[in-house]
C-alpha positions as CSV (number, residue, x, y, z in Angstrom):
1,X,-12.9,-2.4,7.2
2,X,-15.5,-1.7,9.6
3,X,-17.2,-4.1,11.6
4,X,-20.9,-3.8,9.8
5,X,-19.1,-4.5,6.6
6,X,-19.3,-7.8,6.3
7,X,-22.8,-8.6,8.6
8,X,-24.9,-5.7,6.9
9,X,-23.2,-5.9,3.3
10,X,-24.6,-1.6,2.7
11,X,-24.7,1.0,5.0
12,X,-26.0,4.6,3.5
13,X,-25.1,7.7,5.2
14,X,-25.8,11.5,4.5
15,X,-22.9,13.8,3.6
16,X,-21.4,16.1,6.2
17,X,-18.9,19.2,5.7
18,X,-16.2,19.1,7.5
19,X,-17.9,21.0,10.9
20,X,-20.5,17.9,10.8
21,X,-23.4,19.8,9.4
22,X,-25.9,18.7,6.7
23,X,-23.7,18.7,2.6
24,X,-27.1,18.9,1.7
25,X,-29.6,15.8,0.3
26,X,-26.3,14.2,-1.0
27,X,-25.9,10.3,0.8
28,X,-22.9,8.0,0.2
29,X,-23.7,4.3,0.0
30,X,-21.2,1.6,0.5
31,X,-21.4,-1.6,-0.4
32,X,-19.1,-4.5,1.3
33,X,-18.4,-8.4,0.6
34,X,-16.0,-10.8,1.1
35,X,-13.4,-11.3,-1.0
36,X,-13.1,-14.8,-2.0
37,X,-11.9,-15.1,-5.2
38,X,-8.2,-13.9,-5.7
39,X,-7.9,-14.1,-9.0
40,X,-6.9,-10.9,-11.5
41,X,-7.3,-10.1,-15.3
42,X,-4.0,-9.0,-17.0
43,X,-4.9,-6.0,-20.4
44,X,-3.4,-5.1,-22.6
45,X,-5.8,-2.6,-24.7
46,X,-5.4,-0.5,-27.7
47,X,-8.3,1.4,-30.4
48,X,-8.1,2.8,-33.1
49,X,-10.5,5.1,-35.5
50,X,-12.1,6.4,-32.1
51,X,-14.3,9.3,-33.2
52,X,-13.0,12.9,-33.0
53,X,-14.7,15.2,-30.1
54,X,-12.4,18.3,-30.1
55,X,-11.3,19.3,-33.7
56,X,-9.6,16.4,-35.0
57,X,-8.7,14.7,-31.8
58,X,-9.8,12.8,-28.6
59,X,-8.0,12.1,-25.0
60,X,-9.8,8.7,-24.3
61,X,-9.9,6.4,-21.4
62,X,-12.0,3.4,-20.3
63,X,-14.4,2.6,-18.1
64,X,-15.2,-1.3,-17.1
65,X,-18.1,-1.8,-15.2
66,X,-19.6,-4.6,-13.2
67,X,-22.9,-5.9,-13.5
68,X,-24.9,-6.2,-10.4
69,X,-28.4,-6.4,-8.9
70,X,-28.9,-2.5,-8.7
71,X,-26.9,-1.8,-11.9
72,X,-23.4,-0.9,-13.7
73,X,-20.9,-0.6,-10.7
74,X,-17.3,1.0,-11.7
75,X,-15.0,-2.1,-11.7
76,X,-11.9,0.1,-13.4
77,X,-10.6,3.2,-15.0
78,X,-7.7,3.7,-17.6
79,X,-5.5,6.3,-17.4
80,X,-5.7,8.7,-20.1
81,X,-4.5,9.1,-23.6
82,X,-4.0,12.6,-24.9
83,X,-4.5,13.3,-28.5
84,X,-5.2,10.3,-30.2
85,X,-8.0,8.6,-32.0
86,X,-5.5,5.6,-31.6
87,X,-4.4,4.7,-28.2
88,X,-2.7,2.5,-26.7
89,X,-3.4,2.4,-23.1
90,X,-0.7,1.3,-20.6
91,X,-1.4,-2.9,-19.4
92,X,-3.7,-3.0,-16.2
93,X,-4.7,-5.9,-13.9
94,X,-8.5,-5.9,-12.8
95,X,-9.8,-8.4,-9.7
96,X,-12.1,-11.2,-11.2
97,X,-14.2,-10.7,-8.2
98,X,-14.4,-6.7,-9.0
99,X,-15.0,-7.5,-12.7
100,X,-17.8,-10.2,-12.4
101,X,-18.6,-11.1,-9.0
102,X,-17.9,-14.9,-10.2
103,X,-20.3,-15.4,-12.4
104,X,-18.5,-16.0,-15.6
105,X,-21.9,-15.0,-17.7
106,X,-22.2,-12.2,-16.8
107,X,-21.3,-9.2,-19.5
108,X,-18.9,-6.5,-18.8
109,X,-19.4,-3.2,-19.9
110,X,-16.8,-1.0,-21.1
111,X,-17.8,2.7,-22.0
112,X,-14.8,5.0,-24.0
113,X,-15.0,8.4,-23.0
114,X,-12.9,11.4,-24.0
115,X,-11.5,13.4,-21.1
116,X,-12.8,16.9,-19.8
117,X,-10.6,18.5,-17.3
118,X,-14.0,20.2,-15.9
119,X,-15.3,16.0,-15.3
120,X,-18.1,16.8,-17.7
121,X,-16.7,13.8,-20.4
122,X,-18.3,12.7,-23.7
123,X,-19.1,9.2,-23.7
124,X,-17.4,8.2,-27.6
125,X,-19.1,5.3,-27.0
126,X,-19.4,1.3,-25.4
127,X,-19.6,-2.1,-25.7
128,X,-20.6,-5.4,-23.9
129,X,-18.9,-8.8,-23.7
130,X,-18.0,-11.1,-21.1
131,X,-14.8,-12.5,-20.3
132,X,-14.6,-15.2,-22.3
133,X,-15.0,-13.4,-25.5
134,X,-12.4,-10.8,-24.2
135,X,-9.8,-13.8,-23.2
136,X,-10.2,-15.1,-27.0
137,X,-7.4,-11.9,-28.4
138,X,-4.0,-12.2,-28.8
139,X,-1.3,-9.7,-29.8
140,X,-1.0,-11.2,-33.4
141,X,-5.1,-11.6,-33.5
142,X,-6.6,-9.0,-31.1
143,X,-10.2,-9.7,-29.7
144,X,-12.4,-6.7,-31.7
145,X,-15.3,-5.0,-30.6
146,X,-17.1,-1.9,-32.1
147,X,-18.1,1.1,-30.1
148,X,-21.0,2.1,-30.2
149,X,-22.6,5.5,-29.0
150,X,-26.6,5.0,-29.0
151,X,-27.2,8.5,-29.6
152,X,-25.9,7.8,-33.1
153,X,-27.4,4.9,-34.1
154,X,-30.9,6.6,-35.7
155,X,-28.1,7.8,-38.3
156,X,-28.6,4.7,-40.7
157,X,-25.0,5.5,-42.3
158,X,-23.3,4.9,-38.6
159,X,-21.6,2.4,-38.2
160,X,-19.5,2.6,-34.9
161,X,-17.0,5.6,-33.1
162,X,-14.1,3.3,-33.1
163,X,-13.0,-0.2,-32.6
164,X,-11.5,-1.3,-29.1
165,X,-9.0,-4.1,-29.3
166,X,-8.2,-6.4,-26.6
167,X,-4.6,-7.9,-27.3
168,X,-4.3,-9.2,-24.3
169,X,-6.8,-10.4,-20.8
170,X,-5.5,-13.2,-19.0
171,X,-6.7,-14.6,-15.8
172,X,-3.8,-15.5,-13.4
173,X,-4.1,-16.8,-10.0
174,X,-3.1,-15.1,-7.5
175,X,-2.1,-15.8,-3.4
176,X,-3.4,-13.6,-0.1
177,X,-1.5,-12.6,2.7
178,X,-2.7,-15.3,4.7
179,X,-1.7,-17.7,1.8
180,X,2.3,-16.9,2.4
181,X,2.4,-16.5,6.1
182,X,0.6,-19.7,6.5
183,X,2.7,-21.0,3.2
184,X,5.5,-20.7,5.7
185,X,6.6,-16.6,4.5
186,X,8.5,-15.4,8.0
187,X,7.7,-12.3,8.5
188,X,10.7,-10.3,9.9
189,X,10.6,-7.5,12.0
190,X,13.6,-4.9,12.8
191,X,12.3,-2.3,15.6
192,X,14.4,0.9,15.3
193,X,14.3,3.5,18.4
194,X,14.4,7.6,17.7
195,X,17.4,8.6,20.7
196,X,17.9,12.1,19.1
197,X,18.0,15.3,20.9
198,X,14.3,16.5,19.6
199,X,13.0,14.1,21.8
200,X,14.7,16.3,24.8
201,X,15.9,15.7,28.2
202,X,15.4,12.1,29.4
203,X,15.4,13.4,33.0
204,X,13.0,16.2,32.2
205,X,9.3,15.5,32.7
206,X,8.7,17.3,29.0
207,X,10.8,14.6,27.6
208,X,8.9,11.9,25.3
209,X,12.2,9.5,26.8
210,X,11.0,10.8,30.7
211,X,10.4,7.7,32.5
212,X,7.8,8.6,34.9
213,X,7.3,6.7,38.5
214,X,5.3,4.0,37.3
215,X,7.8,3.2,34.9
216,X,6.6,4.1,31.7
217,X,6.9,7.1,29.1
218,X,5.2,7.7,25.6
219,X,8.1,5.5,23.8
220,X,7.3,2.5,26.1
221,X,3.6,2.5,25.6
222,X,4.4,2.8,21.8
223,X,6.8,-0.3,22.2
224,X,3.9,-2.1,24.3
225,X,0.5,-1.5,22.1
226,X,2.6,-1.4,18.7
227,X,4.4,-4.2,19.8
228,X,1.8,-6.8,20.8
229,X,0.4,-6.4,17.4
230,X,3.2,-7.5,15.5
231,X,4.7,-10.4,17.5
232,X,2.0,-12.7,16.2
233,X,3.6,-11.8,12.8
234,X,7.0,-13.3,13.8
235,X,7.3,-16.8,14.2
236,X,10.4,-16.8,16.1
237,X,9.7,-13.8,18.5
238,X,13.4,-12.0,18.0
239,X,13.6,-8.6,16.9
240,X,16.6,-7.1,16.0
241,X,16.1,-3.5,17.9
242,X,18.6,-0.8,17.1
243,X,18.7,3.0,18.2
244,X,19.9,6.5,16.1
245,X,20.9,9.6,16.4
246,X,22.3,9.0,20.0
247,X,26.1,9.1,21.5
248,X,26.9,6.0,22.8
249,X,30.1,4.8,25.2
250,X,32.7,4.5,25.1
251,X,34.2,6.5,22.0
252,X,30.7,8.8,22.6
253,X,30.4,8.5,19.2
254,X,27.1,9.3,17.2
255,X,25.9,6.2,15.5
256,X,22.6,5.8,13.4
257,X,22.3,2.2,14.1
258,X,23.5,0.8,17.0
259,X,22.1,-2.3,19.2
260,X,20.0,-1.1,21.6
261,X,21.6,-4.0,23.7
262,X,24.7,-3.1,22.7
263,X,25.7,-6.5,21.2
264,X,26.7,-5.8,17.9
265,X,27.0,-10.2,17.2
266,X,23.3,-10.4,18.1
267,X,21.1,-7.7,18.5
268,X,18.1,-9.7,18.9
269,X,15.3,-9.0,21.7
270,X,13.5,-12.2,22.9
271,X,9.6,-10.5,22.6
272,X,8.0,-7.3,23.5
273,X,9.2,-7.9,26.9
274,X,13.0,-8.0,25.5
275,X,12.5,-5.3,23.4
276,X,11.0,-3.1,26.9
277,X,13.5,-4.3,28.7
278,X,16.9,-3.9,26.5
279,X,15.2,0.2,26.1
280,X,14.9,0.5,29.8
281,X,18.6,-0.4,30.2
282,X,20.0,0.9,27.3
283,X,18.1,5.0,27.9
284,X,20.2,5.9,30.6
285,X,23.8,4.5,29.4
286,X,23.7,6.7,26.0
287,X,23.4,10.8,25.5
288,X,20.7,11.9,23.1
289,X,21.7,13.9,20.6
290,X,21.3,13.8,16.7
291,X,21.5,14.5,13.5
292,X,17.9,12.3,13.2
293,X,19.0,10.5,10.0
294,X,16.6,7.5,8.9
295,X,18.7,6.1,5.7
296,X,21.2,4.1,7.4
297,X,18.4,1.8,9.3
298,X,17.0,1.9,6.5
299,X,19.5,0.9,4.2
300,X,20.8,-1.8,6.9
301,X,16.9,-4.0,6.9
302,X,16.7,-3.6,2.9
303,X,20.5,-5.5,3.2
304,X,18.9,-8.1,4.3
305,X,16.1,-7.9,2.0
306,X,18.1,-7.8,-0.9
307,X,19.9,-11.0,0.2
308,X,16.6,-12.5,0.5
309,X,15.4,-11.8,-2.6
310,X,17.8,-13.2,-4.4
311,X,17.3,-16.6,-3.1
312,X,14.1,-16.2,-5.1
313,X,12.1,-17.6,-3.3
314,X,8.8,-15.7,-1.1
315,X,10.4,-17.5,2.3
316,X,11.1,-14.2,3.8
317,X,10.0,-10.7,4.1
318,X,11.2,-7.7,6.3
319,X,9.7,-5.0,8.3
320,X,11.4,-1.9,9.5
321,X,9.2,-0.2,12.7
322,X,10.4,3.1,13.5
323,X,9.3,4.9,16.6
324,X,10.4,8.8,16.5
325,X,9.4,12.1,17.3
326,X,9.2,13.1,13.7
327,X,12.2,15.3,13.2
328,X,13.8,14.3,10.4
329,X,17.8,15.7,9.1
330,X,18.6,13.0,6.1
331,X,15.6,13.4,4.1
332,X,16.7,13.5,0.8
333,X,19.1,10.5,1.8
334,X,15.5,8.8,3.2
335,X,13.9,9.1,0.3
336,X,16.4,7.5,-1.9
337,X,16.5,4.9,0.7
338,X,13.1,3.9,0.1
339,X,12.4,4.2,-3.2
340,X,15.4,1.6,-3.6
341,X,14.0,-0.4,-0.7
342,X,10.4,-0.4,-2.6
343,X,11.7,-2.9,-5.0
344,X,12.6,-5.3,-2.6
345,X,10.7,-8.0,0.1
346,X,10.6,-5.0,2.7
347,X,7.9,-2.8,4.1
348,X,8.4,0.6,6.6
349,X,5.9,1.3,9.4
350,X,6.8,4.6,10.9
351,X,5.2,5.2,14.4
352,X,4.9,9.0,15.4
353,X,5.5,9.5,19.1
354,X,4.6,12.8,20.8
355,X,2.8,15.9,19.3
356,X,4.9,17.2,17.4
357,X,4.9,17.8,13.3
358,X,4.7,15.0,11.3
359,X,3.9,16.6,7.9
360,X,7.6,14.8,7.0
361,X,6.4,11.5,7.6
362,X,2.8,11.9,6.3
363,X,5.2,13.2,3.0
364,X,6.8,9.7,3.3
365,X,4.0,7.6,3.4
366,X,2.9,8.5,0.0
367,X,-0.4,6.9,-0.3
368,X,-2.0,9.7,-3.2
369,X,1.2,9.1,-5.6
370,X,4.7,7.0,-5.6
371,X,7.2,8.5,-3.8
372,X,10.1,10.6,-5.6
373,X,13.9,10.5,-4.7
374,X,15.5,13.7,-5.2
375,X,17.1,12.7,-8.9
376,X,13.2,12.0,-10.1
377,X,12.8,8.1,-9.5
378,X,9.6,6.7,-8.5
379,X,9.2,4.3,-6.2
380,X,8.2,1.0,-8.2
381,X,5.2,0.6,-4.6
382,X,4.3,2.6,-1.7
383,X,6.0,0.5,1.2
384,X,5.5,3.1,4.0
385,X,2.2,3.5,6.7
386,X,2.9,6.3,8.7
387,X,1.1,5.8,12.3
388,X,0.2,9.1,14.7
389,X,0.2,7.2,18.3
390,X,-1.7,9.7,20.3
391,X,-4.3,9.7,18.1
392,X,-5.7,6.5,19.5
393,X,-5.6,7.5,22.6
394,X,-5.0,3.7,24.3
395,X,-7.9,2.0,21.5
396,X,-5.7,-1.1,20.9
397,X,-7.9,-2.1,18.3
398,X,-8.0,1.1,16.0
399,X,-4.1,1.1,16.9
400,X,-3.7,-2.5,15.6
401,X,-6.1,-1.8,12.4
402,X,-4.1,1.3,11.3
403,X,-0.4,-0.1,12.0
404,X,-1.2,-3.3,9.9
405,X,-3.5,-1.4,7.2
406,X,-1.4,-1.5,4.4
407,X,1.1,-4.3,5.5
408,X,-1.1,-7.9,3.9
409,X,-1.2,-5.9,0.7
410,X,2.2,-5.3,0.4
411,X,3.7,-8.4,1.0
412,X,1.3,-10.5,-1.3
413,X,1.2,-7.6,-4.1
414,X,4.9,-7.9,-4.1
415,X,5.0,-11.5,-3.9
416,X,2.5,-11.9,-6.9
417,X,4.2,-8.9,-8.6
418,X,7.6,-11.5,-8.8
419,X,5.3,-14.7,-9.2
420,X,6.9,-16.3,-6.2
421,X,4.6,-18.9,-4.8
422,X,4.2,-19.7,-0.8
423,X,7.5,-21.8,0.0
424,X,4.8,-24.8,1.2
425,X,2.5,-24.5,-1.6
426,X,1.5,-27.9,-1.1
427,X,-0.4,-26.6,2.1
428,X,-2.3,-23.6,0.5
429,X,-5.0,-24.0,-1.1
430,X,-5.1,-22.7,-4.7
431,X,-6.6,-19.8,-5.4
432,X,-10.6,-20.3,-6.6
């Protein structure tokens, strides 16, 4: 979020292709406010008799819609349902705050369309009701309401296009980020260091592991700026760091997940200034080399997780950081890695170092649809946030906004997701 959201509530700007000039009269407005109210509406909806709009079926969705000062604002969409006059939509979860703002008076719209591919839908018709009435269904005794399309109403034999039923819209409470770290959640990071080959030469000036005379190179400054914004995250301030794709003494072995320290018993790093200075000693005492595989870090951080979560409890939660270059041998190994990982108390922030391409780890961080291993599963959450270093070019604060984007979500969506209150829920507040 952007620092006007908050303090100016709506900014409008004009539209501009993508070499800045005018898209024409077209102006996006965006409208911002806090977010106080955590609470979320479970549905379960079906219809049935829905009219017809293509021969003798429809592909309907839903629309629910927000009342607000300037109008209808889109609260939530369905997915569709092809061919049927009787659907049964998969259950969804809508924010109170999106749905009503608060103001448990207020009606809620919800229009029934049926789906064009070409975005020109037909609206089957709508009705209005506020949450109240559409808490009052259950599965046994569904809360009805009739659909009504207003074109069709000077037809005194219409009656409605279809009845929607609401079998199901329960209000549970839910807790914020802030709610389990304070709630005593530790947040645990494992920092994992790319010592592959790709990154080349460490005594080579063209080397991203070159450490030039005043002691740094790009994997330092990544370590530093990436670094200071996650230590206020740990509690304790020991991060288990761990290199790959390096040969290391004495056997010269190539291991995927060895102690940057090389204390296999305790591989923790006592703060950024640990972690900097176990790297500086550690660089010169192993041969880069490779292949670059990121499953077994991977796999060795959700081990942890798994143990975690079945204490069942939400005291703990893990974070694998992985600085690298962006070349990438065990993909199909990676991916299976992290779709199982994506059901557990774990999260994966990849830092790119260098220029190099990264189109394999923007592939990873899947933000447009779930991640697929390579037998077809989906990832049950998107758990990784792929970060391009040099594109901040030293602005910490962009740097710290983008590495810890997605992260709050994730641990309280997951948390919620397993209905695992903060371990010291005596010391959050509840949820209003």
């Amino acid at each position: 979020m952007y620092p006007w959201s908050v303090s100016n509530r709506q900014m409008t700007r004009q539209l501009l292709l993508k070499d800045r000039r005018s898209a024409g009269r077209g102006t996006i407005t965006i409208c911002a406010e806090e977010i106080t109210d955590t609470r979320m509406a479970n549905f379960e909806v079906s219809a049935r008799r829905l009219d017809k709009k293509f021969l003798w079926w429809s592909d309907p969705f839903l629309e629910f819609y927000k009342q607000t000062e300037t109008g209808w604002q889109l609260a939530h969409r369905t997915e569709v349902v092809y061919n049927s006059m009787n659907p049964v939509w998969r259950p969804f979860r809508i924010s109170l705050r999106a749905l009503y703002g608060g103001d448990v008076e207020k009606l809620i719209k919800v229009d029934c369309y049926d789906h064009h591919v070409n975005g020109s839908h037909d609206l089957i018709g709508s009705f209005q009701a506020s949450l109240a009435e559409m808490s009052a269904g259950t599965h046994l005794s569904p809360a009805e309401f009739e659909c009504i399309n207003s074109k069709k109403l000077k037809n005194k034999k219409y009656k409605n296009s279809g009845v929607i039923c609401i079998k199901r819209c329960q209000v549970e409470k839910e807790y914020s980020f802030l709610d389990y770290v304070m709630g005593g959640c530790q947040i645990n990071f494992t920092i994992a260091i790319d010592f592959t080959g790709s990154n080349g030469d460490p005594m080579s000036p063209q080397s991203l592991h070159y450490i030039n005379p005043e002691g740094y190179n790009e994997y330092l400054q990544a370590i530093w700026a990436v670094g200071n914004v996650i230590q206020d995250y740990d509690s304790t301030k020991m991060f288990p760091v761990f290199g790959f794709g390096a040969q290391i003494p004495p056997s010269w072995q190539v291991f995927h997940e060895f102690p940057v320290n090389f204390n296999p018993a305790n591989p923790f790093c006592a703060g950024i200034e640990g972690v900097v200075q176990a790297y500086q000693q550690c660089l010169p005492q192993v041969k880069l080399w490779g292949p670059t595989n990121f499953s077994p870090i991977i796999n060795h951080v959700a081990c942890f997780a798994r143990q975690a979560l079945q204490q069942n409890t939400a005291s703990q939660y893990f974070v694998l950081l992985i600085l690298t270059d962006g070349v990438i041998t065990d993909m199909d190994q990676t991916r299976a890695a992290i779709v199982e990982a994506s059901r557990l108390p774990m999260s994966i922030i990849i830092v790119g170092v260098g220029g190099a391409d990264f189109s394999a780890m923007e592939f990873l961080d899947s933000d447009d649809k779930l991640l697929l291993s390579p037998t077809g599963e989906a990832a049950a959450r998107d758990i990784v946030q792929f970060v391009p270093f040099r594109h901040f070019n030293g602005n910490s604060v962009a740097l710290a906004q983008s590495v810890l984007a997605e992260l709050p979500d994730q641990v309280s969506s997951f948390f919620n997701a397993y209905k695992l209150k903060p371990p010291n829920v005596s010391t959050v507040p509840e949820p209003s």
